[in-house]
C-alpha positions as a Python dict, from the first residue, in 0.01 Angstrom:
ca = {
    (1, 'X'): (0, 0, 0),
    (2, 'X'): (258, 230, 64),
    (3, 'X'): (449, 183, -248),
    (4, 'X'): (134, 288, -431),
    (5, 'X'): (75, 588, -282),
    (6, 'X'): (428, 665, -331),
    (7, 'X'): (401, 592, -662),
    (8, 'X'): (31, 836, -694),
    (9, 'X'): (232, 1078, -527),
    (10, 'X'): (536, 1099, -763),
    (11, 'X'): (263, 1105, -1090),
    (12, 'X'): (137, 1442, -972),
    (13, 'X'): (326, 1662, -1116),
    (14, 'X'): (252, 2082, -1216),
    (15, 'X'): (-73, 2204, -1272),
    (16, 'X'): (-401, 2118, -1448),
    (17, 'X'): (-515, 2348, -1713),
    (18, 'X'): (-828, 2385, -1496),
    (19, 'X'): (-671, 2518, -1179),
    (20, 'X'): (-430, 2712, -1431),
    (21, 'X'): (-739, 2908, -1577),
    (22, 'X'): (-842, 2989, -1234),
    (23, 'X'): (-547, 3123, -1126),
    (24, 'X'): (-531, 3321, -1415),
    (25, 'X'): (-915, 3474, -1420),
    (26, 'X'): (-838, 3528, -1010),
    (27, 'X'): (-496, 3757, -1157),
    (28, 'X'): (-721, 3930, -1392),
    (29, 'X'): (-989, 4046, -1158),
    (30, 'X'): (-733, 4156, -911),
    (31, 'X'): (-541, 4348, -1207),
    (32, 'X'): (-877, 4531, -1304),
    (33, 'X'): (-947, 4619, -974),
    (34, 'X'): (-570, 4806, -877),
    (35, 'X'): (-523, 4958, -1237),
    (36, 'X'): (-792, 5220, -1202),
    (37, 'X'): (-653, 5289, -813),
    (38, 'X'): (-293, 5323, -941),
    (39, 'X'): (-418, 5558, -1204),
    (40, 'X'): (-576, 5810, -932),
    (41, 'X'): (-312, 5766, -738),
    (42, 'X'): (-47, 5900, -984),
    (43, 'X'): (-333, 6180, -1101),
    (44, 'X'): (-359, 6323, -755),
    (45, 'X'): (17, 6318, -666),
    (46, 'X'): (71, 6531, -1002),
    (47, 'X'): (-150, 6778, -849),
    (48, 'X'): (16, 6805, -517),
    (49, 'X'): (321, 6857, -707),
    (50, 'X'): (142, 7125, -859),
    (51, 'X'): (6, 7262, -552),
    (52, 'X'): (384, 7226, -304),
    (53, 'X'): (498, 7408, -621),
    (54, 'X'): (280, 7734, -609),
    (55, 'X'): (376, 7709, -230),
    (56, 'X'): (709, 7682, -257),
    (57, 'X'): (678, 8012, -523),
    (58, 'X'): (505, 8209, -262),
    (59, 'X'): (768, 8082, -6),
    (60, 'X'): (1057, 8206, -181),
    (61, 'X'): (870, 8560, -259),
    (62, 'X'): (855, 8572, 152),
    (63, 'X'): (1196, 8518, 155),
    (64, 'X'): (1281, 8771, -183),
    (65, 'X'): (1056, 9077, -7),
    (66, 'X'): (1218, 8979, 364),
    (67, 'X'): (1593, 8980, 216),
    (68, 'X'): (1595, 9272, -29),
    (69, 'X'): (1521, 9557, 18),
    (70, 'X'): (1208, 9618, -82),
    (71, 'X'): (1024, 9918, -167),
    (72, 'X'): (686, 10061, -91),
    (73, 'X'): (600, 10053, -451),
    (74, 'X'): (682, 9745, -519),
    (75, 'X'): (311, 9539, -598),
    (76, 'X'): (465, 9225, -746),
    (77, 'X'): (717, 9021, -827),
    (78, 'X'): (815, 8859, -1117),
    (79, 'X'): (977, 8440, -1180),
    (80, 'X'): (1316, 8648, -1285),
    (81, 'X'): (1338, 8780, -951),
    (82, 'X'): (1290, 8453, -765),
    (83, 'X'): (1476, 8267, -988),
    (84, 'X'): (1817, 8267, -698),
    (85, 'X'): (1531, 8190, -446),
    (86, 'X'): (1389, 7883, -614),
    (87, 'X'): (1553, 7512, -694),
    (88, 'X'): (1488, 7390, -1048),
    (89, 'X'): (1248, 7654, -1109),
    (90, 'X'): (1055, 7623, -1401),
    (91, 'X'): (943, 7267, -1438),
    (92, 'X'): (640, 7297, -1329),
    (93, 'X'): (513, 7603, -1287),
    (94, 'X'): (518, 7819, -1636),
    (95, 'X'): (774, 8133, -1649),
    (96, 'X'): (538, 8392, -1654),
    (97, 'X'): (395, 8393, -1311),
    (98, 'X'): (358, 8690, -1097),
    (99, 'X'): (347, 8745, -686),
    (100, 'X'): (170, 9057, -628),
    (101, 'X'): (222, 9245, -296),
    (102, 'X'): (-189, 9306, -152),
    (103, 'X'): (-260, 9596, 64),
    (104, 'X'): (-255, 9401, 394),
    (105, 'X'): (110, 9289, 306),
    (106, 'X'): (89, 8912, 179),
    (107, 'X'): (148, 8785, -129),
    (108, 'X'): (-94, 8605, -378),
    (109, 'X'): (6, 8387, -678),
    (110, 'X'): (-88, 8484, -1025),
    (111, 'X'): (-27, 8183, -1307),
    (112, 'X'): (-14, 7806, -1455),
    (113, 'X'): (92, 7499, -1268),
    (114, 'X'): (146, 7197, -1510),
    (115, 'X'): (276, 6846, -1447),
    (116, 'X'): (179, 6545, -1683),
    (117, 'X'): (-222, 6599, -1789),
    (118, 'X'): (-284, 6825, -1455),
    (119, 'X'): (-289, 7189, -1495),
    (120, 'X'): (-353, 7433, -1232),
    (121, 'X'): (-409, 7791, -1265),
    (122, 'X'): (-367, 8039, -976),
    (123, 'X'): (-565, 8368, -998),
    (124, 'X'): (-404, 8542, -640),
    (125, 'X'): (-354, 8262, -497),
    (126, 'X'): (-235, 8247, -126),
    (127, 'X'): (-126, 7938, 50),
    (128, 'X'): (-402, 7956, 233),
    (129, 'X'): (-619, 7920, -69),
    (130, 'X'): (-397, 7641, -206),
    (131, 'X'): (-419, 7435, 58),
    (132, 'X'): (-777, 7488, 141),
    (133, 'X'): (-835, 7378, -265),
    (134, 'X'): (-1045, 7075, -358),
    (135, 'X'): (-895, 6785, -473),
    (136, 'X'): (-923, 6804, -916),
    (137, 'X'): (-966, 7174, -888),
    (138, 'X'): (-842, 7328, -1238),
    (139, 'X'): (-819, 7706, -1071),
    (140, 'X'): (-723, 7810, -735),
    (141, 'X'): (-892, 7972, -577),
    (142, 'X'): (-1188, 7810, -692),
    (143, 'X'): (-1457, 7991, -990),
    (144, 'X'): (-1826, 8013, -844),
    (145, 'X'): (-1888, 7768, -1171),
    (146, 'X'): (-1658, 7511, -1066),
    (147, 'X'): (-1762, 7508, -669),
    (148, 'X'): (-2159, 7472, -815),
    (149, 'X'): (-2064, 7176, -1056),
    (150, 'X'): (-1888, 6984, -748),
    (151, 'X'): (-2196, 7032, -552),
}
């Protein structure tokens, strides 16, 4: 008896093409369930890149107004002027932003963000606004059109 199920034992050998289909349908459902997951995951770190980029802009105007010296009026500030105050500026937000200079003394971002298929654009922006932003908003701060379609 035991030589034959030694002999059963050895004749099994790799799979049957049944419990290789199943294994194969079981990789496919799991596939089309993390694709779609991966792909919003990747869409919504582009727009924090977007986003840590107009803050990091507004940052370096803090540190452009606090370290030169500055004028009364002076209302903005242009990407030429921060360009010693940023790291690889320029790859994602376009060259022709502005940081205006309000009345109460902060600064607001004027421009386009754009990394991949997400672009951004700031209309006097302050971090406050940017970080207060919805996630997939296309302006910051938000339109009245775009806060009514989300609703």
């Amino acid at each position: 008896m035991l030589k034959k199920m030694k002999k059963m034992l050895k004749n099994e050998r790799g799979l049957t093409l049944v419990e290789l289909l199943a294994v194969i349908v079981i990789l496919g459902i799991i596939a089309a369930i993390a694709v779609p997951s991966i792909g919003n995951i990747i869409e919504k770190s582009r727009e924090d890149a977007v986003k840590a980029e107009g803050i990091q802009v507004l940052n370096a105007a803090k540190l452009y107004v606090s370290s030169e010296k500055i004028t009364e009026g002076t209302t903005s500030i242009g990407a030429d002027q921060l360009k010693d105050y940023l790291d690889n500026n320029g790859d994602i937000m376009q060259s022709g932003y502005t940081v205006s200079i309000e009345e109460d003394n902060s600064l607001a971002l004027t421009g386009k963000g754009k990394k991949g298929s997400v672009e951004i654009d700031f209309t006097k922006a302050t971090i406050k606004d940017i970080n207060d932003s919805a996630k997939g908003a296309t302006s910051i701060p938000e339109t009245e059109t775009e806060t009514k379609t989300k609703q």
